[in-house]
C-alpha positions in Angstrom: -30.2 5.3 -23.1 -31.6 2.7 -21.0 -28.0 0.3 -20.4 -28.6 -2.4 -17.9 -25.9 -1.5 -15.1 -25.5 -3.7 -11.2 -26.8 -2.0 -8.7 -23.4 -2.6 -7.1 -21.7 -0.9 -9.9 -23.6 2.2 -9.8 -23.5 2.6 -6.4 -19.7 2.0 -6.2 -17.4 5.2 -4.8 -14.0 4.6 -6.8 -11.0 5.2 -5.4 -9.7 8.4 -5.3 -5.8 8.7 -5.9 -3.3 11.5 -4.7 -3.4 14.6 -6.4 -1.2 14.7 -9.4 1.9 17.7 -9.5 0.4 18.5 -12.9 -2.4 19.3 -11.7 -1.7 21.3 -8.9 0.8 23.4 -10.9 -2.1 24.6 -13.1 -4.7 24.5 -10.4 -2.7 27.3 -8.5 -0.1 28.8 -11.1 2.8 27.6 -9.2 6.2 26.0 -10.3 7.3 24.5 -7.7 5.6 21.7 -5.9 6.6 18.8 -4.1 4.3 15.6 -3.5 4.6 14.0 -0.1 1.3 12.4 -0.6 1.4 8.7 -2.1 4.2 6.8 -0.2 6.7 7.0 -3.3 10.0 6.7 -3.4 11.8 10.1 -3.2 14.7 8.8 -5.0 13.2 8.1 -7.9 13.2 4.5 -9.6 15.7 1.7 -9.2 19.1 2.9 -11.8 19.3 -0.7 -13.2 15.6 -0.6 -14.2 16.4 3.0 -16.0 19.3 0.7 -17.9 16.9 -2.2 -18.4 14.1 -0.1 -20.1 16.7 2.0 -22.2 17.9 -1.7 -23.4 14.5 -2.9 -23.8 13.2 -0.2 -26.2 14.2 -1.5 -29.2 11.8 -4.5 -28.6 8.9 -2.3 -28.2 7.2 -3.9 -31.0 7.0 -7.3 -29.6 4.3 -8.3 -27.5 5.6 -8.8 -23.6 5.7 -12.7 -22.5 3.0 -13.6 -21.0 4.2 -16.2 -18.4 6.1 -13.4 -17.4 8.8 -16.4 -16.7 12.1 -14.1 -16.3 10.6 -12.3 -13.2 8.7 -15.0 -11.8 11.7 -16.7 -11.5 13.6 -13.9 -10.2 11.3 -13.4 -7.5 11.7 -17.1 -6.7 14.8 -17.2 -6.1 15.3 -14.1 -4.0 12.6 -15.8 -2.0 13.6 -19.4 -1.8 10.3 -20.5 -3.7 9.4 -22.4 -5.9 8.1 -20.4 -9.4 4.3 -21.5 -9.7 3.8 -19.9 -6.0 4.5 -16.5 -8.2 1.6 -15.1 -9.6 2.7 -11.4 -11.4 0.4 -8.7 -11.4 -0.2 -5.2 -13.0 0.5 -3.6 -9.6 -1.0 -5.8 -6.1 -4.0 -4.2 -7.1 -4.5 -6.8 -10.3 -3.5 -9.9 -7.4 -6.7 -8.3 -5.0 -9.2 -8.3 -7.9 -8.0 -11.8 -9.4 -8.2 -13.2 -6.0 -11.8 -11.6 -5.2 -13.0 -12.7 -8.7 -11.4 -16.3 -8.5 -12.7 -17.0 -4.8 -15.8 -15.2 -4.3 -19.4 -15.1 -5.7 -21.9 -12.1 -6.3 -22.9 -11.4 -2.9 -20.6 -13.0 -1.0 -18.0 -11.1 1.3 -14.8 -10.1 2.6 -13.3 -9.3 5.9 -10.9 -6.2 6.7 -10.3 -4.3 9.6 -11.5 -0.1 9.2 -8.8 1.9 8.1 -7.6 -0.2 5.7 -6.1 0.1 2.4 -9.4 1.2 -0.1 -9.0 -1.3 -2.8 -10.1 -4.1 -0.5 -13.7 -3.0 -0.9 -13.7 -0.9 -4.0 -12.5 -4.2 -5.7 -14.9 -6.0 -3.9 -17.8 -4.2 -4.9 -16.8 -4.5 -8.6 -17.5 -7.5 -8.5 -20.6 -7.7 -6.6 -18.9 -9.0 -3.2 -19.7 -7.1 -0.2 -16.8 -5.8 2.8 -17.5 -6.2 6.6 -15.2 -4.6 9.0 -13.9 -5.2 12.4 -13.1 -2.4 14.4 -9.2 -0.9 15.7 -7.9 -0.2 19.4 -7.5 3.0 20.5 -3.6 3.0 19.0 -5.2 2.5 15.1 -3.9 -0.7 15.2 -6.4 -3.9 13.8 -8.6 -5.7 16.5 -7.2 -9.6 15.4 -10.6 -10.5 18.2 -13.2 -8.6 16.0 -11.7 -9.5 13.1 -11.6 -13.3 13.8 -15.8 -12.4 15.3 -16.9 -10.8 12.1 -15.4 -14.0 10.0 -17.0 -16.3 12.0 -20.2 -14.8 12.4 -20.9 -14.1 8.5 -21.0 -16.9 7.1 -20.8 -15.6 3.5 -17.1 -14.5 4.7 -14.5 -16.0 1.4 -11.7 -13.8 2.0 -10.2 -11.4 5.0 -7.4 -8.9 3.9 -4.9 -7.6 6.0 -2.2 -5.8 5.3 0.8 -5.4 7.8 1.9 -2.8 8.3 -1.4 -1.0 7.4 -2.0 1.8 5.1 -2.6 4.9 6.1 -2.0 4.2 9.3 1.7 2.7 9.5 0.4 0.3 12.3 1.1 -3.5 12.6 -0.3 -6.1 14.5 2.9 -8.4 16.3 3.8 -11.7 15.1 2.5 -13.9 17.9 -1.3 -12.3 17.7 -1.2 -12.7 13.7 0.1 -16.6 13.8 -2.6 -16.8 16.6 -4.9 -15.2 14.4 -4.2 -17.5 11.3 -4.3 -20.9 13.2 -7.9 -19.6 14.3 -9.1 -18.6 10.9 -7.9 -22.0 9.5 -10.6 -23.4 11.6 -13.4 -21.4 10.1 -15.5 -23.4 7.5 -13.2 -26.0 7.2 -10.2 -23.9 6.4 -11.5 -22.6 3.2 -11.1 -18.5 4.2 -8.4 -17.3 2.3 -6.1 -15.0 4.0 -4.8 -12.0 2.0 -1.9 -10.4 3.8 -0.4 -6.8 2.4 3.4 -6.8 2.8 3.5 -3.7 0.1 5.7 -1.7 2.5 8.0 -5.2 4.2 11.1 -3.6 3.0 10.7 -0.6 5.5 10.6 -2.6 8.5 12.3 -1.7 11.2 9.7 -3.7 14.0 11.3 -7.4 15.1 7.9 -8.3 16.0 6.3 -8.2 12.4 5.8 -11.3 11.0 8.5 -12.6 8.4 5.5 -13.3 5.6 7.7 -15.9 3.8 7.7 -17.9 7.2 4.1 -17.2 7.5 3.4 -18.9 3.7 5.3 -22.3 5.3 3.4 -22.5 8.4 -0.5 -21.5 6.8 -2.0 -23.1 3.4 -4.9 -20.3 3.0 -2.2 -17.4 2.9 -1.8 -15.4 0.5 1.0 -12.6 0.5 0.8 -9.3 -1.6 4.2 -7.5 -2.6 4.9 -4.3 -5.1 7.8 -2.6 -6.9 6.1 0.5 -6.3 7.4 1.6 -2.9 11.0 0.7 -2.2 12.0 -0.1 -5.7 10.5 3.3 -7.1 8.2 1.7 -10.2 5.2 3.4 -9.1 4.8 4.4 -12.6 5.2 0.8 -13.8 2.6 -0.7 -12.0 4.4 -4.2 -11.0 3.2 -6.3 -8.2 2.9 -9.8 -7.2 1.2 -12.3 -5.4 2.7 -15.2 -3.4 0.7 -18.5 -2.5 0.9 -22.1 -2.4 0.5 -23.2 -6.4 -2.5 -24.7 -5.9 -4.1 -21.0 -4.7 -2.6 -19.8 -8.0 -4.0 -22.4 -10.6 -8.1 -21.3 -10.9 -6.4 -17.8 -10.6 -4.2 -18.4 -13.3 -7.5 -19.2 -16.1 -8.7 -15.8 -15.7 -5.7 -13.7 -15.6 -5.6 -11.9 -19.3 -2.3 -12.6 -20.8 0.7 -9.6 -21.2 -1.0 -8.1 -18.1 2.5 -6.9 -17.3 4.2 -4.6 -20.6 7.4 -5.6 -21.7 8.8 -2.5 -19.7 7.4 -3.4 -16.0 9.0 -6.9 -16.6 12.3 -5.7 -17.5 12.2 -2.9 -14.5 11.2 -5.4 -12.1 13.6 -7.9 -12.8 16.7 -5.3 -12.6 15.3 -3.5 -9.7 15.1 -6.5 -7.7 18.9 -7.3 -7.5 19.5 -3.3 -7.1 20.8 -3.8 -3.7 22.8 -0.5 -3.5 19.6 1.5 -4.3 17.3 -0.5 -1.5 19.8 0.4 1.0 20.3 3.9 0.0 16.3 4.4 -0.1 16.2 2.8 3.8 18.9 5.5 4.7 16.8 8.1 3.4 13.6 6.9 4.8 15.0 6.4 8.4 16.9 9.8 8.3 13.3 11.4 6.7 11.0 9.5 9.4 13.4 10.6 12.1 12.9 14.4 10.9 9.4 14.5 10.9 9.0 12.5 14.7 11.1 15.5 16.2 9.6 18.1 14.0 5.9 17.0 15.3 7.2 16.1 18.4 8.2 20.0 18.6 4.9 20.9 16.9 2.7 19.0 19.5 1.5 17.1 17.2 0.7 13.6 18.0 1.5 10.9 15.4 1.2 7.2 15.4 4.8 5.5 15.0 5.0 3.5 11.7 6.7 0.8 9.9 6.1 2.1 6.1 7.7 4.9 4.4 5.0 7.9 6.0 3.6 8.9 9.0 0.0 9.5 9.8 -0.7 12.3 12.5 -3.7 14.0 14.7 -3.6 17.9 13.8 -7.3 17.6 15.3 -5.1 17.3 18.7 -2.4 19.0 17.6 -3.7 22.1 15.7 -7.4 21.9 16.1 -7.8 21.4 12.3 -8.9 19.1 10.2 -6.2 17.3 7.8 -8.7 18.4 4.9 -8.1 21.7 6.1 -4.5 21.4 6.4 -4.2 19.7 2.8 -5.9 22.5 1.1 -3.6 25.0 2.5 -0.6 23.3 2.2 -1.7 22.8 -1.6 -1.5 26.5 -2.0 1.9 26.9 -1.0 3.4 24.0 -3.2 3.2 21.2 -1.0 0.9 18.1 -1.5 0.0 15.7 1.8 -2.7 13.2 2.3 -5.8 13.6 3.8 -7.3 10.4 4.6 -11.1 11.3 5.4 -12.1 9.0 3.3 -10.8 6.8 5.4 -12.7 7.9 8.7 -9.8 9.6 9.9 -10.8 13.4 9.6 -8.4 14.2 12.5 -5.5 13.4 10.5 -2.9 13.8 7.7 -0.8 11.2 6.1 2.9 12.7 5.0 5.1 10.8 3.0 8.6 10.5 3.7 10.8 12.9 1.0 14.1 14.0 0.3 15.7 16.0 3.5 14.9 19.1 0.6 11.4 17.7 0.4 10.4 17.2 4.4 12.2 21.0 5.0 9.7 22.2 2.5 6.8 20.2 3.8 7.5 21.0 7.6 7.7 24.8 6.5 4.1 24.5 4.7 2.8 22.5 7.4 4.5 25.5 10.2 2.7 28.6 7.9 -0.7 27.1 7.9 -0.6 26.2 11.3 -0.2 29.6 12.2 2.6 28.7 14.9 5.8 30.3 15.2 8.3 28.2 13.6 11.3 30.3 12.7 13.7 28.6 16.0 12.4 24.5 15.1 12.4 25.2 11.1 16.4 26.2 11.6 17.3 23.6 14.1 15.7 21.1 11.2 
């Protein structure tokens, strides 16, 4: 067969997701296995969007509405926003490619910093836009100086992306270097850079110098802010996301966006999960309590880690251990328990671990103790 395909598609390395539970159990003939690999909620989803997809089911044979008007507006008014600076997406991934296909041409580029979260580029390079990156200090966090250098110097530069606090890293760059950073960029071509800032994990936040992103949409036209259900909310499954922009960002976007992007199911999930206040708080208890486990567990360990502000912790076992996180992965798969190695990343020293349940993270510490080869009997029972 001879089909005409862009060079850019067939050279394009997708993205490669955690591995699946399913798939482990049959890979290794084991029952139990826990996943502390893609930054999910541990608790499961929201309860009020269980209720609001048990009520919704009856309706299954309608299509969804495709203004998606009962969450936009939701979303507005938890946020004090007007409802046209709400564009809904099927997960933040949809808002990155709309952006990238709205804004920038066939081999034009974007700006992100290394390390950063995959679909910048991958959805980039669908579209026959190309990715430059600025480099990190030595603490993984984003040069803002190199970043601001590599917009200005190529010229073909539509869109930088930046997400704070970064995945996989769980680093952030401070709110007086980012508003710094924004006032510069707004300079650059006459202020027509778009600025794509990844808030997926906000909720976690613990930082006081992280930039309030609703503050940041005020003060900076060419911002554009990326939130999800899929972390603190637990609607991984539902793929649910959104975008947040002056309107005027959001009208071109809003003539290529295919309509019922979202099904009638994500819409109804999102909508109760956003006013389920008692599960938000319970999944922040759990987090802090889980993050807190696995600082003193890798503290013991000897492990390095880098602090973060999501719901997972990235960590050196090339300083620690003397393995790769590849290495580590494989072995932990064996015994049940999935982490993230984030090679394809650049980071071959490390190992990205979700945050679990305290069940969870005394199962993944216990993996992570065997393969190591360390004695772990005294710091698995203080744990």
């Amino acid at each position: 067969m001879n089909f005409q395909v862009p060079e850019y598609i067939r050279t394009l390395a997708p993205y490669v997701p955690g591995k699946p539970i399913e798939e482990t159990q049959r890979e290794f003939k084991i029952r139990r296995v826990i996943k502390l690999a893609s930054n999910e909620n541990p608790l499961g989803p929201s309860p009020k969007a269980l209720q609001a997809l048990r009520k919704m089911q009856k309706d299954l044979h309608r299509y969804p509405d495709a203004s998606a008007y009962r969450l936009k507006n939701a979303i507005a008014r938890k946020e004090k926003l007007d409802a046209a600076q709400v564009l809904i997406g099927n997960g933040s991934e949809e808002v990155i490619s709309l952006v990238i296909r709205t804004y920038a041409r066939e081999g034009d580029l974007i700006a992100c910093p290394e390390a950063a979260f995959l679909a910048y580029p991958i959805c980039a390079q669908a579209h026959g836009v190309g990715t430059v990156r600025s480099r990190n200090d030595a603490e993984l966090r984003a040069d803002l100086d190199d970043l601001l250098r590599v917009t200005r110097e190529n010229e073909r530069v539509r869109l930088v992306f930046l997400a704070n606090p970064n995945n996989p890293t769980g680093t952030h760059v401070p709110d007086q270097a980012l508003r710094k950073f924004l006032a510069e960029v707004s300079k650059v071509r006459g202020g027509s850079v778009l600025v794509v800032l990844d808030y997926a994990y906000w909720e976690y936040v613990t930082a006081r110098d992280l930039s309030d992103p609703l503050k940041l949409l005020r003060d900076f036209p060419n911002v554009v802010v990326l939130r999800t259900f899929s972390k603190i909310y637990g609607l991984g499954g539902m793929r649910a996301g959104y975008g947040l922009a002056r309107a005027e960002i959001w009208e071109p976007v809003l003539k290529i966006k295919m309509p019922f992007n979202l099904n009638g199911g994500a819409l109804a999930a999102a909508e109760a999960a956003l006013d389920d206040r008692a599960f938000v708080a319970r999944a922040l208890k759990v987090n802090a309590q889980g993050m807190k486990f696995w600082e003193k567990a890798l503290t013991k360990l000897g492990i390095p880690y880098w602090p973060s502000q999501g719901n997972f912790l990235l960590c050196d076992l090339q300083a620690g251990l003397g393995m790769t996180g590849a290495e580590v992965y494989q072995a932990c798969l064996r015994k049940g328990v999935i982490f993230r190695p984030v090679t394809n990343y650049g980071l071959h020293q490390a190992l990205r671990i979700s945050i679990g349940t305290p069940e969870e993270n005394r199962i993944g510490l216990k993996a992570l103790i065997e393969v190591s080869g360390m004695p772990g009997t005294r710091l698995r029972r203080k744990a």
